[in-house]
C-alpha positions as CSV (number, residue, x, y, z in Angstrom):
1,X,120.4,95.0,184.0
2,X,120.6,92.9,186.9
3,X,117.6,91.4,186.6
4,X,118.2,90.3,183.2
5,X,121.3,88.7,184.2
6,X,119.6,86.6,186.8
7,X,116.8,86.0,184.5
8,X,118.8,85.1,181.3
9,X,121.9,83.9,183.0
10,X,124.5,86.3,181.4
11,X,127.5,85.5,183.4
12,X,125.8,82.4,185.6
13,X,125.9,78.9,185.2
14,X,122.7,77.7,187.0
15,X,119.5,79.0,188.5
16,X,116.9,77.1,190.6
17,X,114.9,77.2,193.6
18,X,115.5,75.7,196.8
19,X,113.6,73.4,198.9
20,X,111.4,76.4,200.4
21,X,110.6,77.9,196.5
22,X,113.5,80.8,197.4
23,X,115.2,80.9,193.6
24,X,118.7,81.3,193.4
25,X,121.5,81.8,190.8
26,X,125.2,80.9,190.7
27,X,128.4,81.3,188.9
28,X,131.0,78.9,189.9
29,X,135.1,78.5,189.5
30,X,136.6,75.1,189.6
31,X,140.5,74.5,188.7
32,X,141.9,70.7,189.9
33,X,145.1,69.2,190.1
34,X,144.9,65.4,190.2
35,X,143.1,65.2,193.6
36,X,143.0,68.2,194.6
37,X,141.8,71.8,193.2
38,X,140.2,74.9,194.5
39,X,136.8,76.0,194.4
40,X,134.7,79.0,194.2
41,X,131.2,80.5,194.2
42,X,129.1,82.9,194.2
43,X,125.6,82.6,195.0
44,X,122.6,84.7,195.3
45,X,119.3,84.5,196.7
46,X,115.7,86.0,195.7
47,X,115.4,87.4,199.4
48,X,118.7,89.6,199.0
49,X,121.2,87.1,201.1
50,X,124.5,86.3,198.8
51,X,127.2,84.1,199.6
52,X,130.7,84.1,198.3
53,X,133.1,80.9,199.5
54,X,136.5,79.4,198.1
55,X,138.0,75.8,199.0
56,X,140.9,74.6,198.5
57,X,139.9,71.0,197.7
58,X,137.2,69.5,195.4
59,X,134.0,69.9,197.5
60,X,131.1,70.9,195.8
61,X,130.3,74.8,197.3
62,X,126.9,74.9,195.6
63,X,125.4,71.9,197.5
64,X,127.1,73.5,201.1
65,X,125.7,77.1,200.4
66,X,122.1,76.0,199.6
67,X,122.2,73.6,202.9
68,X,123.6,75.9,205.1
69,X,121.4,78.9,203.5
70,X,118.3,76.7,204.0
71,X,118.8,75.5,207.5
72,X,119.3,79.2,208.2
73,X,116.2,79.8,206.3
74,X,114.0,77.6,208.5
């Protein structure tokens, strides 16, 4: 089932694959107020890792945990 999640995205927004070729999926969670909002994510990896963050202003969580995850990677 899992799989078929990932593959079909049944309950993610996006799937892709980062500058090494590891694929990822997402689901997201954005509410704003004027300015200002909160942010969340969760994002997992094709070797296993998964990362789960929340802001509380309007940054954009996918592009940090793909960065952060591929200058870990390297």
């Amino acid at each position: 089932l899992q799989n078929r999640m990932v593959n079909e995205l049944m309950g993610y927004d996006v799937a892709g694959t980062t500058a090494d070729g590891v694929s990822y999926f997402w689901k997201n969670g954005v509410y704003d107020i004027g300015s200002n909002g909160y942010r969340s994510l969760i994002i997992g990896f094709g070797n296993g890792i998964q990362i789960s963050a929340m802001a509380t202003s309007a940054i954009n969580l996918q592009s940090a945990a793909i960065r952060a995850f591929e200058a870990w990677y390297h």
